[in-house]
C-alpha positions in Angstrom: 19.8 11.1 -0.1 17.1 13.4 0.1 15.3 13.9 3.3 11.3 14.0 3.4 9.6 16.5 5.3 6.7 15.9 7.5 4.7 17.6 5.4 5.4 15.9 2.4 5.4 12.5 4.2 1.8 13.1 4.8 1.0 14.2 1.6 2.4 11.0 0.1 0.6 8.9 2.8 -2.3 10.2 2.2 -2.3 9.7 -1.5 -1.3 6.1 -1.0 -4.3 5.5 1.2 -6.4 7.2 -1.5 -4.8 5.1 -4.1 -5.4 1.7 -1.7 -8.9 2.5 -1.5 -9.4 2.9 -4.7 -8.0 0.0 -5.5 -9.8 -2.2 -3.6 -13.0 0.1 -4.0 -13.2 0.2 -0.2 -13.8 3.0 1.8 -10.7 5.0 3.4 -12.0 4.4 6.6 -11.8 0.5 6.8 -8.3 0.9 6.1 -5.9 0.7 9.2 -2.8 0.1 9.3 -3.0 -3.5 10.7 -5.9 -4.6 8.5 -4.5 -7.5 7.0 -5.3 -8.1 3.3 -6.1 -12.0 3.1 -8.1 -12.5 6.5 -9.7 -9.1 7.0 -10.0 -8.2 3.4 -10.0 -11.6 2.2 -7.5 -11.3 -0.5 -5.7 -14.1 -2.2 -1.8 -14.5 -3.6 -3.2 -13.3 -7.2 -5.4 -10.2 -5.5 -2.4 -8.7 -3.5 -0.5 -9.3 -6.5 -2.1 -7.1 -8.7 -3.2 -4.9 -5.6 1.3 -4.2 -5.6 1.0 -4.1 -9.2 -1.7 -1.4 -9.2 -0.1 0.7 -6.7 3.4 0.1 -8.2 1.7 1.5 -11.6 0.1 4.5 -9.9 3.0 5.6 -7.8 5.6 4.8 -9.8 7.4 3.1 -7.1 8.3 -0.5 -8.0 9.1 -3.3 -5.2 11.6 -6.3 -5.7 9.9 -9.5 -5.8 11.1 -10.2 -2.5 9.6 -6.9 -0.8 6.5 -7.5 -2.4 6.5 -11.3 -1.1 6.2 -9.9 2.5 3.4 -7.8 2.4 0.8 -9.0 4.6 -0.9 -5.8 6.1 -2.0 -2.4 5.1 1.2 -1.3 7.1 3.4 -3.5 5.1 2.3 -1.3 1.9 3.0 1.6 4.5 6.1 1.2 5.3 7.6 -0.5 1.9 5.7 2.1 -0.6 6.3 5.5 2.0 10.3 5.2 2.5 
């Protein structure tokens, strides 16, 4: 398994957030880590669908349907888009 350095963490963090806000043509700065995508952003199913399927796309990382079915936060993209 290959181990991600700090540096490199951040680097991949950072581009995610970029990514996000482009996505939801937002501004970085509204997006924290507990923002919550349906009742702060005010996303439905169909939105954070294609939000995953736009990061997914970008990234090139792909979630299972099940992964994808728990994201509720801006932390949830965090943590399952960032390991």
């Amino acid at each position: 398994m290959t181990q991600v350095t700090p540096p490199a963490m951040a680097s991949r963090s950072a581009a995610l957030m970029q990514n996000l806000s482009s996505e939801l043509r937002l501004p970085g700065h509204r997006l924290h880590p507990f923002t919550r995508l349906r009742e702060d952003l005010f996303l439905d199913t169909l939105d954070i669908e294609l939000l995953v399927a736009g990061l997914e796309s970008r990234l090139e990382y792909y979630l299972t349907e099940e992964e994808a079915s728990q994201i509720e936060t801006v932390g949830d993209l965090q943590q399952f888009f960032l390991r």
